[in-house]
C-alpha positions in Angstrom: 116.1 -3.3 -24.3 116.8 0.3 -23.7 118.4 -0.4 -20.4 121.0 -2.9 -22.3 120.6 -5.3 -19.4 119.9 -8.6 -21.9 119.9 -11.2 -18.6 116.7 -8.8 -17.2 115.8 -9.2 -20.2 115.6 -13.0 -20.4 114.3 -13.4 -16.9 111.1 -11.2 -17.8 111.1 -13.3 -21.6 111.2 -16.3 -19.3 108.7 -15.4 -16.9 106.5 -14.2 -20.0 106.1 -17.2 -22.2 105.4 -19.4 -18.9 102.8 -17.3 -18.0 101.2 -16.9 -21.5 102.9 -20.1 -23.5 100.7 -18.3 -27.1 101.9 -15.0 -27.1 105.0 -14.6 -29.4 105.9 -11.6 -27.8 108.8 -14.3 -25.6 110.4 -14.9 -29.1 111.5 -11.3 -29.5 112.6 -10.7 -26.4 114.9 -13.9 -26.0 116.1 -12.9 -29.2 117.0 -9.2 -28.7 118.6 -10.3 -25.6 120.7 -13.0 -27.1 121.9 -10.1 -29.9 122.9 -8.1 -26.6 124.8 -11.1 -25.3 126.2 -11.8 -28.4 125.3 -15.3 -27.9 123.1 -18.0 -29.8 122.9 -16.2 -33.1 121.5 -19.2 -34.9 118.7 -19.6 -32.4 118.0 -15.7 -32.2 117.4 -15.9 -36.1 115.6 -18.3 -35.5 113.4 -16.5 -33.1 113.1 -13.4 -34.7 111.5 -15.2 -37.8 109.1 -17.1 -36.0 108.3 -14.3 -34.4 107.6 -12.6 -37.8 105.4 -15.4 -38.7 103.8 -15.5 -35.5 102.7 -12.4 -34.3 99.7 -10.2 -34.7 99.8 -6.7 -36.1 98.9 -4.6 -32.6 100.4 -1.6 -31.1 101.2 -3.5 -28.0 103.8 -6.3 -30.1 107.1 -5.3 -31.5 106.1 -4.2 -34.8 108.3 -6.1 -37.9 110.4 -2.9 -38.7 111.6 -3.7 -35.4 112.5 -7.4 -35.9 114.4 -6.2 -38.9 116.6 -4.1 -37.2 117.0 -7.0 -34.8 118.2 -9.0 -37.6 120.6 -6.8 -38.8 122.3 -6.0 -35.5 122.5 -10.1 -35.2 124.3 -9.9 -38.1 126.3 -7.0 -37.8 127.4 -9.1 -34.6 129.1 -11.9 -36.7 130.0 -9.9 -39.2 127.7 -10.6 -42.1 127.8 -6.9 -43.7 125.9 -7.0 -46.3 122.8 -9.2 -44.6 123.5 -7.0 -41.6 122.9 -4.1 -44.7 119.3 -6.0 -46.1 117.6 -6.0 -43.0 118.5 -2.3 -41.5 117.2 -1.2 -45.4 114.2 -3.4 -45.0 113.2 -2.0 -41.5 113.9 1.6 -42.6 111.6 0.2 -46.0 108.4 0.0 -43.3 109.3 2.6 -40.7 111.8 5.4 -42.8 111.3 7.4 -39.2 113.2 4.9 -37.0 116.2 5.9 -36.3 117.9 2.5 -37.1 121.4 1.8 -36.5 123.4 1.6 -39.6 127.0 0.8 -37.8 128.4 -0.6 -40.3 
């Protein structure tokens, strides 16, 4: 994620859920690097909120502040201001120390 290389990204996402199908931990990655692609919003949503659902509270899993911000560069991606707006002020709602974003 840090690197910007989404297709590494995928391949290790990939790799990841084959080798443990149950940990949700492949949902965020595919996700954050279909944001950096700028392809598959619907299904990145999509992943980001099952993710949400799915995953455990541990130090080791990207914690939801994180899927928020996520979700708000998805949609600052097509352009959906103001829900790109809702998620960056609900990540900065859990974590008001990340240094989130705000592009817009």
């Amino acid at each position: 994620m840090k690197h910007d290389e989404p297709d590494m990204l995928l391949t290790v996402a990939e790799q990841g859920a084959h080798l443990a199908p149950s940990d949700p931990r492949a949902l965020f990655y595919r996700a954050v690097a279909f944001t950096l692609k700028k392809e598959r919003p619907d299904e990145s949503e999509h992943l980001l909120r099952e993710y949400l659902q799915r995953a455990p509270l541990r130090s080791t899993f990207p914690p939801p502040w994180r899927v928020h911000e996520w979700l708000g560069r998805l949609y600052e991606n097509q352009e959906k201001t103001q829900a790109a707006v809702e998620e960056f002020e609900a990540s900065l709602k859990l974590e008001p120390r990340a240094n989130t974003p705000a592009r817009l």
